[in-house]
C-alpha positions as CSV (number, residue, x, y, z in Angstrom):
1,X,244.1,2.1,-56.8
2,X,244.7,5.9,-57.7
3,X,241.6,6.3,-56.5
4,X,242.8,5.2,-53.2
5,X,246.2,7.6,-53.6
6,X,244.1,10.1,-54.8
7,X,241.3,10.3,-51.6
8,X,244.4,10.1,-49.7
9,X,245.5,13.2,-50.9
10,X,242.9,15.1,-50.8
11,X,242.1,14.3,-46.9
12,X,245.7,15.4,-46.2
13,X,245.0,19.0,-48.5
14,X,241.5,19.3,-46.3
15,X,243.4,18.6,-42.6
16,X,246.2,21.2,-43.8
17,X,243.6,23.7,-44.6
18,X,241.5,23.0,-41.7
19,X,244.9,23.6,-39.5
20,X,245.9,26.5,-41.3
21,X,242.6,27.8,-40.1
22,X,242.8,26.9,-36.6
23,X,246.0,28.6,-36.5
24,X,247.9,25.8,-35.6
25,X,249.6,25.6,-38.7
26,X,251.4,28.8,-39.5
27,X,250.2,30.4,-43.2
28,X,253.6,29.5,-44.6
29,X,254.4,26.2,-43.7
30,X,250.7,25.3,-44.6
31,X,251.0,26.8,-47.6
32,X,253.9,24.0,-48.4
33,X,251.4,21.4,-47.3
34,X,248.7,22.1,-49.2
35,X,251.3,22.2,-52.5
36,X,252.9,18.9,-51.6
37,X,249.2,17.8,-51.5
38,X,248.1,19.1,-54.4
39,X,251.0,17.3,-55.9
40,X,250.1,14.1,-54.6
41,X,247.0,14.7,-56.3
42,X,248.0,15.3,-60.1
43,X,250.7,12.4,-59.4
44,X,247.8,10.0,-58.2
45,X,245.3,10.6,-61.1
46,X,248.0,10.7,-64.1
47,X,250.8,8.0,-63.7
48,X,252.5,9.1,-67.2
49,X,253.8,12.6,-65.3
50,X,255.4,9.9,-63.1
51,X,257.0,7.9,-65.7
52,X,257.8,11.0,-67.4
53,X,259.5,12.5,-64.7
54,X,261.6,9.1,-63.8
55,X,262.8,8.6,-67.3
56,X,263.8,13.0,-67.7
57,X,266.0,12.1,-64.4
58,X,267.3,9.0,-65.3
59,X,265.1,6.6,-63.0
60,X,263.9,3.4,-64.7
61,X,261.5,2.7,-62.0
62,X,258.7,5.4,-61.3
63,X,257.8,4.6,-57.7
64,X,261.7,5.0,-57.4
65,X,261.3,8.1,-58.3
66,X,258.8,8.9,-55.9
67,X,260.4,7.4,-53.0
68,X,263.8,9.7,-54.4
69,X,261.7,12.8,-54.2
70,X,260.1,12.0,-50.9
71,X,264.2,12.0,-49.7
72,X,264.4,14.7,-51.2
73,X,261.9,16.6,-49.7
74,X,262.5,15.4,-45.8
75,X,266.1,17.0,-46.8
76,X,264.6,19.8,-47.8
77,X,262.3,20.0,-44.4
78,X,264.7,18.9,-42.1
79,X,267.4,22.2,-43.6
80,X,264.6,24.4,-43.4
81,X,262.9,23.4,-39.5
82,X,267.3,23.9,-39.0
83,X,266.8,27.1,-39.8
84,X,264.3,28.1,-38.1
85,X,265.4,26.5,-34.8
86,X,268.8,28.4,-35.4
87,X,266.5,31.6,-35.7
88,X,264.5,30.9,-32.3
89,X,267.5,30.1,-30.7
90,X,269.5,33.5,-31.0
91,X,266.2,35.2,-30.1
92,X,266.2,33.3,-27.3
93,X,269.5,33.9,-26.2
94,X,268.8,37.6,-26.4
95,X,265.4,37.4,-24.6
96,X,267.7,35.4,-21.7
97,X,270.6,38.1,-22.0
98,X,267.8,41.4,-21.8
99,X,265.9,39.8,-19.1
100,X,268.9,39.0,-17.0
101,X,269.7,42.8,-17.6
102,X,266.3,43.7,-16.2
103,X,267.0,41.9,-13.4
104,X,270.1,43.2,-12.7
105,X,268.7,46.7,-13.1
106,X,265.9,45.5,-10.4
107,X,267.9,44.5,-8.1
108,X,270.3,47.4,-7.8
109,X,267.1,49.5,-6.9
């Protein structure tokens, strides 16, 4: 079965380079990817890091420990893509505010 988990990972690290590549991924955000991938991979071929890891944080079960850390990391993803959207949206408000200036400027000519 960590075979399965394992080939799993692995297609997900080869479609995040492949995007990266394409450019439809941007270099940073697939640089993430390819880490959580990567990741997925140690986890899938050596359970004991999983066990490990669940017992160091208090977590008797270690697939509860990797649904936790899957929580954690949408968190993480969701605070980050907030950021980002906060960033687009102020230049976009600025891109509205000096185009409307433009246009002002047109018109009075």
């Amino acid at each position: 079965m960590n075979i399965f988990y394992f080939m799993i990972s692995l297609f997900f690290l080869v479609i995040s380079i492949i995007f990266i590549q394409k450019r439809s991924l941007e270099f940073k955000s697939g640089l993430l990817w390819i880490l959580v991938s990567l990741i997925l991979m140690i986890f899938s071929m050596n359970s004991t890091i999983v066990e490990y890891l669940a017992k160091a944080t208090g977590i008797m079960y270690a697939p509860a420990f990797l649904f936790f850390m899957g929580i954690v990391f949408c968190l993480i993803m969701i605070f980050y893509l907030m950021i980002v959207i906060s960033s687009i949206q102020k230049k976009l408000t600025k891109l509205i505010q000096e185009n409307s200036i433009l246009k002002d400027r047109m018109e009075e000519r």
